[in-house]
Every structure is written in structure tokens, then in C-alpha cells.
C-alpha positions in Angstrom: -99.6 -70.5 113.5 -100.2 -70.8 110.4 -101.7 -67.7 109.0 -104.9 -67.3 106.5 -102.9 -65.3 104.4 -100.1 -63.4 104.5 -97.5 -61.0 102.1 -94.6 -62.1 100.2 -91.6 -59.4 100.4 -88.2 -60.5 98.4 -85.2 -58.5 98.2 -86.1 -56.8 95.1 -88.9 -55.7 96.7 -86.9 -54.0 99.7 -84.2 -52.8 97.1 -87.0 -50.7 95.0 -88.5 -48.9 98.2 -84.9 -48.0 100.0 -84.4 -46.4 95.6 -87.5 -44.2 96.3 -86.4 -43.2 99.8 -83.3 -42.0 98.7 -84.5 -40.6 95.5 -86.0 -36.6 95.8 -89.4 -38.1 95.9 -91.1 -40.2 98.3 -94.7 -39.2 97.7 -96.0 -36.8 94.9 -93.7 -38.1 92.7 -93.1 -40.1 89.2 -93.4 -43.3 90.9 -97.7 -43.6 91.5 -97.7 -42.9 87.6 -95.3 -45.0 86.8 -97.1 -47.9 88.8 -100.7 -46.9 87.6 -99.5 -47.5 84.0 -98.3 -50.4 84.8 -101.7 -51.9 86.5 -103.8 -50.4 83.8 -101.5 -52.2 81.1 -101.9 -55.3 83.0 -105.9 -55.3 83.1 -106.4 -53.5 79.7 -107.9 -50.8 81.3 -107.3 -47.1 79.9 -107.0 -45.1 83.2 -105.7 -46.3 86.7 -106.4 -44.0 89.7 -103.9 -45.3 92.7 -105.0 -43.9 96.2 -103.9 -45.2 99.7 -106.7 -48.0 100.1 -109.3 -50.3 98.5 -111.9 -48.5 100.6 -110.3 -45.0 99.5 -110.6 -46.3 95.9 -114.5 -47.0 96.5 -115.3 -43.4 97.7 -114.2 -42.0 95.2 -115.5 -44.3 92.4 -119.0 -44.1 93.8 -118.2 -39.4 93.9 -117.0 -39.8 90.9 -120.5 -41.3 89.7 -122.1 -38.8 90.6 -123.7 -41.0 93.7 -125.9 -38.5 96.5 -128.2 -38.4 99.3 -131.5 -39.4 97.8 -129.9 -42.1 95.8 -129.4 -46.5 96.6 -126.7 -48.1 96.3 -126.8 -52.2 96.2 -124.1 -54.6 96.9 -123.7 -58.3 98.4 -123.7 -58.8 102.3 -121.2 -61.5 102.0 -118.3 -58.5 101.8 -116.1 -56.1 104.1 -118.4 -53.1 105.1 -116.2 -50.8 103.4 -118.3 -52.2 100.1 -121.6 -50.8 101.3 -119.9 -48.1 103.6 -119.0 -46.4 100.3 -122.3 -45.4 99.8 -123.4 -44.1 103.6 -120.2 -41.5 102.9 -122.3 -40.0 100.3 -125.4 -39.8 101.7 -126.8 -42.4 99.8 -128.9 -45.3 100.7 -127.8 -49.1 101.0 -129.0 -51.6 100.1 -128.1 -55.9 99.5 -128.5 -58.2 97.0 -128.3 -61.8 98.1 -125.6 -64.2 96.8 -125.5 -67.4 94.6 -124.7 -70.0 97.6 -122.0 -72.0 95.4 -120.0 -68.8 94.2 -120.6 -66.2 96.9 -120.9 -63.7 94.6 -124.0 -61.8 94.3 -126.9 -64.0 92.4 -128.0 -62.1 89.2 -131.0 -64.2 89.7 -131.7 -62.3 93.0 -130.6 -59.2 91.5 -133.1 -59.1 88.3 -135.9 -60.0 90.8 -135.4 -57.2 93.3 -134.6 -54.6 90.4 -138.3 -55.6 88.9 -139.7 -54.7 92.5 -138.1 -52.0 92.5 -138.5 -50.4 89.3 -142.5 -51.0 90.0 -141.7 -48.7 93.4 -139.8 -46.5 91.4 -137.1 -46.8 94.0 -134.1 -48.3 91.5 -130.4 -47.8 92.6 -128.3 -45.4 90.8 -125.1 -47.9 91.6 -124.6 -51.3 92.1 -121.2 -52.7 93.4 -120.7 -56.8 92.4 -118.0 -57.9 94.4 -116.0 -60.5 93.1 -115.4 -63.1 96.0 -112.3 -65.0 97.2 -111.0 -63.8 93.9 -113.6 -65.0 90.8 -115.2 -62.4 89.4 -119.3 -62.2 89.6 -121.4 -62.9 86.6 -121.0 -58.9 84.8 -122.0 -59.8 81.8 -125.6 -60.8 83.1 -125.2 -58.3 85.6 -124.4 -55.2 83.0 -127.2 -56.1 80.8 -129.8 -55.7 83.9 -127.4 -52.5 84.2 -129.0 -51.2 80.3 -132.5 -52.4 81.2 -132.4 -50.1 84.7 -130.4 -48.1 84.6 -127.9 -48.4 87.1 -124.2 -47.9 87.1 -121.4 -50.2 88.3 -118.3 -50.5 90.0 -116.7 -53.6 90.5 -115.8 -54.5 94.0 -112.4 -56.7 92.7 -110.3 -56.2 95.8 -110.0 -59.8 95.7 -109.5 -60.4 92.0 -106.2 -58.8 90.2 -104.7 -61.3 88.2 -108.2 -63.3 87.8 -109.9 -63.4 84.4 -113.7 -63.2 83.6 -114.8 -65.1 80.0 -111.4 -64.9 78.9 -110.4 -61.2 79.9 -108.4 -59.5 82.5 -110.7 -58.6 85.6 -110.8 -54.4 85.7 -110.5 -54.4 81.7 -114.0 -52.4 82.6 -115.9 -54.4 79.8 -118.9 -54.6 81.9 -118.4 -51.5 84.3 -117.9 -48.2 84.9 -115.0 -48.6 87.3 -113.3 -51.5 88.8 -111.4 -51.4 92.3 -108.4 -53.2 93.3 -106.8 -53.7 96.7 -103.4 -53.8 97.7 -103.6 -54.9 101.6 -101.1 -57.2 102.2 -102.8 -60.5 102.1 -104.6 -59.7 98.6 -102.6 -60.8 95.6 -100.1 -58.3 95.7 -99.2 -55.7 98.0 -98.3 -51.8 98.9 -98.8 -52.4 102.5 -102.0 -50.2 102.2 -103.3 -49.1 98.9 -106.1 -49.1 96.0 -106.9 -48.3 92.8 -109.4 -47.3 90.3 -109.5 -48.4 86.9 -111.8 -47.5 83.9 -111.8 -46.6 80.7 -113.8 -43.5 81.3 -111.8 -40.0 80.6 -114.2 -37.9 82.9 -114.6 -40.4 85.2 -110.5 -40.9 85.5 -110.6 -37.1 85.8 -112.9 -36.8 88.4 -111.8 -39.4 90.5 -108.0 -37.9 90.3 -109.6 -34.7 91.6 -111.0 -36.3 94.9 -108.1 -38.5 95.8 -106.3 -34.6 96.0 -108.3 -32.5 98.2 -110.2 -31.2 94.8 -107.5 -29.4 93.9 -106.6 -29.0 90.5 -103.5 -27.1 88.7 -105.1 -27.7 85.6 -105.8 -23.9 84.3 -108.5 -25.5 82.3 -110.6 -26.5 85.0 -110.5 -22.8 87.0 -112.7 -20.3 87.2 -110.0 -17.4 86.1 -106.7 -17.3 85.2 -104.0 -18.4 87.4 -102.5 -15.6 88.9 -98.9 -17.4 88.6 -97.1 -20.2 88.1 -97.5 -21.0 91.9 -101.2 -21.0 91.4 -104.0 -23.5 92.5 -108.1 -23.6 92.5 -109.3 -26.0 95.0 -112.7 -27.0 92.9 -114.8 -29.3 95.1 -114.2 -30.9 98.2 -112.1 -34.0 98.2 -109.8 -35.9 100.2 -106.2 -36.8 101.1 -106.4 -40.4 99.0 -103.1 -40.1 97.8 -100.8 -43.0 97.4 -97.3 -42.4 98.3 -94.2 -43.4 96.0 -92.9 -45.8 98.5 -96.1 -47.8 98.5 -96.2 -47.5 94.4 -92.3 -48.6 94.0 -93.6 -52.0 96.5 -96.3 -52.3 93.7 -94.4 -51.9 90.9 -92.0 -54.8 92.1 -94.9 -56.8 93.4 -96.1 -56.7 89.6 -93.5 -58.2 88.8 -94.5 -61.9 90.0 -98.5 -61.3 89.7 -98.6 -64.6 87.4 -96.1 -66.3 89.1 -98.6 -65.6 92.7 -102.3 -66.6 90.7 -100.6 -69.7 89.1 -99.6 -70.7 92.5 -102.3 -69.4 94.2 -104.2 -71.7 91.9 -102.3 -74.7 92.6 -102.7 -74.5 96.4 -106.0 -74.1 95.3 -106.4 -77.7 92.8 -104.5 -79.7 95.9 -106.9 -78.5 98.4 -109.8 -79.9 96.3 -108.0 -83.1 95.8 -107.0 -83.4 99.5 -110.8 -83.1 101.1 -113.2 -84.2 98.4 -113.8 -87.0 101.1 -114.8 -84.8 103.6 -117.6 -83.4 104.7 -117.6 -79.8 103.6 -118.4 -78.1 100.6 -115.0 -77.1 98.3 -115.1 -74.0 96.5 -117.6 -73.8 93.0 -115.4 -72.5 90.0 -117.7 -70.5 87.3 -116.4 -71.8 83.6 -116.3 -68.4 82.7 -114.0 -67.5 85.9 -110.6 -67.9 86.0 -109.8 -67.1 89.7 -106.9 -65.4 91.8 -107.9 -67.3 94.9 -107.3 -64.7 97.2 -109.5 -66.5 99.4 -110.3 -70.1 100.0 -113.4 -70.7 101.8 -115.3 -73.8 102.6 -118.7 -74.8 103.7 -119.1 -77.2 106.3 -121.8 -80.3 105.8 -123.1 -79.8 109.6 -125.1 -82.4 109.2 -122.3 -84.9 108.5 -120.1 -83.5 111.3 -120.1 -84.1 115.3 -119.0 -80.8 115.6 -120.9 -77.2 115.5 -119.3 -74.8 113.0 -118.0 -72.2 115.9 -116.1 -75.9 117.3 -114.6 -76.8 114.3 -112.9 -73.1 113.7 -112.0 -73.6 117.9 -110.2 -76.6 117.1 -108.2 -75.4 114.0 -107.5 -72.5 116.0 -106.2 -74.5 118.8 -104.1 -76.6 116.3 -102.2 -73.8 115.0 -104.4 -73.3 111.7 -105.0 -69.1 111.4 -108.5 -70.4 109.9 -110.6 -67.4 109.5 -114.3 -66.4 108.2 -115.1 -64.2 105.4 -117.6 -62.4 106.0 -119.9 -61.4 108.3 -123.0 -61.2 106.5 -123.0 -57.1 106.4 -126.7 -56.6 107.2 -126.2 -58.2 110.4 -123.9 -55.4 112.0 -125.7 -53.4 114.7 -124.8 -50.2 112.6 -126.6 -51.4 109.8 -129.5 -53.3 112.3 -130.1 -50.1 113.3 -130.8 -49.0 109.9 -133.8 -51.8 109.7 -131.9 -54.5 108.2 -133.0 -57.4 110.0 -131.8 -61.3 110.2 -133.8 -63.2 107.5 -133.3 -60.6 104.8 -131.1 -62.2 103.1 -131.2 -66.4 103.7 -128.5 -67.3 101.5 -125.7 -65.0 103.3 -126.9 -65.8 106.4 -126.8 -69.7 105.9 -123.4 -69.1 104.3 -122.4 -67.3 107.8 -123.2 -70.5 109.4 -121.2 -73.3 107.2 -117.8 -71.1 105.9 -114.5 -71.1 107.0 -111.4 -69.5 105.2 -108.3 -72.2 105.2 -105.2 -70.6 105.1 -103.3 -70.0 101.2 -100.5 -67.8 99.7 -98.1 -68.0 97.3 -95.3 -68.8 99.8 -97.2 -71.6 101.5 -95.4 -74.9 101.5 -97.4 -78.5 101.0 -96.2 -79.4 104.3 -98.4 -76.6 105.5 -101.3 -77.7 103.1 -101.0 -81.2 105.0 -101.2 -79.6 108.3 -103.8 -77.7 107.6 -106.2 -80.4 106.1 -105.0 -83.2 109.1 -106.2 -80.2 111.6 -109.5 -80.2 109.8 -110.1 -84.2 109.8 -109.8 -83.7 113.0 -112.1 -80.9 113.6 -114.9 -82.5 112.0 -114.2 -86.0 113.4 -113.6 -85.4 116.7 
């Protein structure tokens, strides 16, 4: 089988985490700094938060901002749940914002239209999460300006999107956001095995969101209420969580780092054959934004249904069956009985549901071979042709 995606783990990488495992410090120690700074350097971001995953990183981006029962929050349906789940953690409501149909990202078109509404309702969301899809980054610049006009903060949802580059710029510089989030699951651009991070260029909000990841304790006497009664001494100051990132996931990062260009550029590559090898078929090949320059952590077509002789659910059967780990990103969020149950119902949003219907994720990463490539697009002339 070949697989969707999957890590790359060399030698050096295996050499830096049995270091850290015979160093005095395997978690809690100089190591999550170290690969912070390094993340943040990458990105041109001023503060990098690491915590133990992508969905860790969101939590506490969205406390961090202040986000609370009585509050929205708005993101795109075509995402993992942990994008809107965020917000249900802190009470908030959720909300979706449909997506531009050639770049899966939400459509600042659809955004700017539902923000009017809602201003007029006086019912305007106090965060708004663009996530930044297969790996190109969502319009921000359109989407921050709509941010001065309402009101609204942002986090960018770029779990998909390290070593990407929006109008020139690292994605998670912050430019156009509050915070940016990164993921570090195995099959995103680089890996930790688990792990996130938050970047931003925020002081308070770095702060704050360093707090949360540690059980809101701080040893900072600064932030207590009275003087430490010794050296010893700690003032749990709000109630956060156990987010932290150990040193033997950060020494995997560090080394991961390492070849970040060395994955995009290939990433991208897998990426430019793909569009050469079925631009005479009948599906719909990726749209690239001239602003975007993406990490391809994700390369998802859209079947022509209407050009094919087989339904969408047969032609993923078929790749399946030919040893193609083919896979579909996402299911529209809104459709989930957990979120049906909130009143979200199927027609809200018509773009993410017709996407639903056409996409299918062919396999890429860095360590794929074009023999693989060849497999995978002779198992899909003869998923739509048969």
C-alpha cells in the first residue's frame, strides 16, 4: 500500500533523540526552547509556544485571546474538528464560513457577506480561525482587513503550512494574525511524532499562552500574588493544562528542521509531476493562489463526475483495492452528528458539501519515489475508466 502520507526518519534524526535520552533531561528541559527558537527563526515570528499537539496549540491560542462562553468563533468546515472544537472547549459558539471551491480555503468573499449579517444582528465573532488547506495559506491579507472593519481576532489554522509562503513571506511570520499554529503529526511537513506550536509576535499573548500549556503555574515572582516563600516556591494562577512538549519530541524537531526546504521543494515537485501526469483526465488538479507558495502537505483532487463511469465512493474503492492509501480531507465539519445536533444542517454550507462529493487526497511525501507517482496515477485511469 502505498500510503497518503507518511514521516521521513533518518539516522540523524534517531542519533539526536537517543542524545536527549541519555542526557539529564528528557522533558522540562533546554531542548523545547532550543527547538522553539529555532521554528520562530524559521517563520520570522518573535515568540514560539511548543505544546504536545496542533490541537493543544489551538486551545490555548483561542484562552489566550481571551475567547468565553457568550462569544463565536468562525472557521471553514472543510478542516479536522479540532479547528472548531477549539472553541466548544471554551464555551464559545461555533460557527463556519464556506470555502472558495478552487482553493479550499475559506472564501473571504463568503466571509465579508456573513460578517455584514452579522454585524446588523450584532452577533460578530470575537475569533476567526482561516485554515490554510493542503498547505497554501488562505487569503489573510483580505481576511485581516475584514478583521479591522469587525473586529474580530485571528489565529491561523497552518497545521498544514510550515515551510509555505504567503505574498512572499514565511507562513506564521504573524503579519496578518494574532497567532499562527503549526502541527507536527507525522505526515505534516515535519514531525515530533505528536506536537504543536504557537507562534506570534505578541509578548502577552506568548505569556499567556506559556502559562496554559503548564497547568497555570508560574515561578515568575512577578506574576504572584505575594512573595515567594522560597526558592522552592510556585503560584498556580489560572487553570491550565498539561500541554507540554517533551525534549525528546523537540530534539526530533530540531533535526527535522534541518531538511524543511529540502521536504517543500520536493513536496512541490511531486506536486508539478502530478499536474503534468493527469491534466488529461477528468478531475480537477489543485488551484495554486499567485500569492501562495505552498507546502503541499496535502494533494487533493476533484473528480469531473460527470465525465466518469464511476461514482466518487467507487473510484476511492478501486484505488483502495489497487494498493493506493487514497484518502479524503475532510469531512465537511458541520455534517458530524455532534455538530448536527447543534443545528447545523446539510445545505449550510454548498461549497464544502459539493467539495465532500468530488475530492480525493492522492498519496505525496518527500520520500515518495516516481515509480510510486506512476502507480498511483495508472490506479486512477483506471478508477475513472473502468
Amino acid at each position: 500500500m502505498i500510503p497518503y502520507g507518511r514521516q521521513d526518519i533518518t539516522l540523524e534524526d534517531i542519533d539526536a533523540v537517543v542524545e536527549i535520552l541519555r542526557s539529564d533531561f528528557i522533558t522540562q528541559g533546554p531542548t523545547v526552547p532550543r527547538f522553539e527558537r529555532t521554528v520562530a527563526s524559521r517563520v520570522k515570528a518573535q515568540h514560539a509556544v511548543a505544546v504536545n499537539s496542533g490541537t493543544s496549540a489551538l486551545h490555548i491560542s483561542c484562552r489566550a485571546l481571551g475567547l468565553q462562553a457568550g462569544e463565536r468563533l468562525w472557521t471553514s468546515p472543510v478542516t479536522f474538528v479540532a479547528s472548531a472544537n477549539c472553541g466548544l472547549y471554551c464555551g464559545a459558539t461555533v460557527d463556519f464560513i464556506d470555502i472558495d471551491p478552487r482553493t479550499f480555503n475559506i472564501s473571504p468573499d463568503a466571509l465579508e457577506k456573513k460578517l455584514h449579517e452579522a454585524d446588523k444582528k450584532q452577533c460578530l465573532p470575537s475569533v476567526v480561525i482561516p485554515v490554510h488547506m493542503c498547505g497554501q495559506s488562505a487569503e489573510m491579507e483580505a481576511i485581516y482587513e475584514l478583521s479591522q472593519r469587525y473586529g474580530f481576532r485571528i489565529i491561523e489554522d497552518a497545521s498544514h503550512a510550515l515551510g509555505g509562503r504567503y505574498k512572499g513571506m514565511p507562513v506564521g511570520n504573524c503579519r496578518y494574525s494574532d497567532i499562527t499554529v503549526f502541527s507536527f503529526h507525522p505526515v505534516k511537513i515535519i514531525t515530533t511524532a505528536e506536537g504543536g506550536m504557537a507562534l506570534t509576535n505578541d509578548d502577552g499573548l506568548a505569556e499567556r499562552m506559556s502559562l496554559m500549556r503548564n497547568h497555570g503555574i508560574t515561578r515568575d515572582p512577578a506574576h504572584m500574588t505575594h512573595e515567594p516563600d522560597g526558592p522552592w516556591y510556585y503560584q498556580q494562577i489560572d487553570l491550565g493544562y498539561n500541554y507540554r512538549m517533551t525534549d525528546l519530541q523537540a530534539a526530533l524537531g530540531i533535526s527535522q528542521m534541518a531538511r524543511l526546504d529540502r521536504y517543500v521543494t520536493r513536496r512541490n515537485e511531486i506536486a508539478d509531476r502530478y499536474a503534468r501526469l493527469l491534466a488529461d483526465l477528468p478531475v480537477t488538479i489543485p488551484y495554486q493562489h499567485p500569492d501562495c507558495y505552498s507546502s503541499w502537505h496535502l494533494y487533493v483532487i476533484r473528480l469531473q463526475l460527470d465525465k466518469t463511469r464511476n461514482t466518487h465512493r467507487r473510484v476511492f474503492e478501486i484505488m483502495r483495492e489497487g494498493g493506493i492509501g487514497v484518502n479524503l480531507h475532510y469531512i465537511p465539519v458541520h455534517t458530524q452528528p455532534y455538530y448536527q445536533q447543534m443545528g447545523f444542517k446539510y445545505g449550510n454550507f454548498p461549497e464544502a458539501e459539493r467539495y465532500y462529493t468530488e475530492a480525493i487526497t492522492l498519496p505525496i511525501y518527500p520520500t515518495m519515489t516516481e515509480e510510486q507517482q506512476d502507480q498511483v496515477v495508472a490506479a486512477l485511469h483506471r478508477a475513472v475508466a473502468a
